[in-house]
C-alpha positions in Angstrom: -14.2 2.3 6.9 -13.8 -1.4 8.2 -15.0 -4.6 6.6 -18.6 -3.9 9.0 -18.9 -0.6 7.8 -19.3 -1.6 4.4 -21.1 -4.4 4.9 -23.8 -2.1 6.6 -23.1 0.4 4.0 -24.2 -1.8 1.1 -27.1 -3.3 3.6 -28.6 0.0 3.8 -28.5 0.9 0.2 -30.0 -2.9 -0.6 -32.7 -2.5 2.2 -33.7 1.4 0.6 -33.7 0.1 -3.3 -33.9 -3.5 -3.2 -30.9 -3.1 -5.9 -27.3 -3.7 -5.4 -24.8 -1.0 -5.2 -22.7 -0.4 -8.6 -19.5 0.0 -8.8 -19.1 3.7 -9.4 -21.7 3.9 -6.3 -19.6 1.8 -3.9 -16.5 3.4 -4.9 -18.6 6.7 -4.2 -20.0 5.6 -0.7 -16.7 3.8 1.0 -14.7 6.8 0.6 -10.4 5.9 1.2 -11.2 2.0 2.3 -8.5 0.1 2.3 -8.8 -2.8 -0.3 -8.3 -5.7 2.2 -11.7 -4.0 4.3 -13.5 -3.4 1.4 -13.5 -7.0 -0.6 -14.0 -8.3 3.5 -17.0 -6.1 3.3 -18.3 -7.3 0.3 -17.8 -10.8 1.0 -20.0 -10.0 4.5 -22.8 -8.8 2.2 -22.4 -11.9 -0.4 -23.2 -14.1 2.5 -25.8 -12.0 3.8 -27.7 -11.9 0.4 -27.1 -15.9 -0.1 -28.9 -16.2 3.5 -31.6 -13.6 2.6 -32.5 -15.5 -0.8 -32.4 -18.7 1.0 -29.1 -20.3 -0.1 -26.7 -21.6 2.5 -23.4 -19.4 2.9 
C-alpha cells in the first residue's frame, strides 16, 4: 500500500465506527506496507482528523 491507501484505509474504518484503528487492527489491514508509507499514511489521517474536529493542521 502507499501512504493514500492507508490514509483511505483508516478513513473508511473511522467513517464505519467513529473509532480509530488499533494497532493490532492497522497492522492487520495494511498488510506488507513499507514503514516510510505507513507512518506517511498515518500522518495524512492525523491531519484529516485535526481538520474534522476543527483544529488547524
Amino acid at each position: 500500500m502507499n501512504r493514500h491507501e492507508v490514509f483511505e484505509t483508516l478513513k473508511r474504518y473511522h467513517a464505519l465506527t467513529g473509532k480509530v484503528m488499533t494497532s493490532e487492527q492497522m497492522i492487520l489491514a495494511v498488510g506488507n506496507t513499507s514503514p516510510v508509507e505507513l507512518i506517511r499514511g498515518i500522518r495524512m489521517f492525523d491531519k484529516y482528523l485535526d481538520l474534522q474536529r476543527g483544529g488547524a493542521a
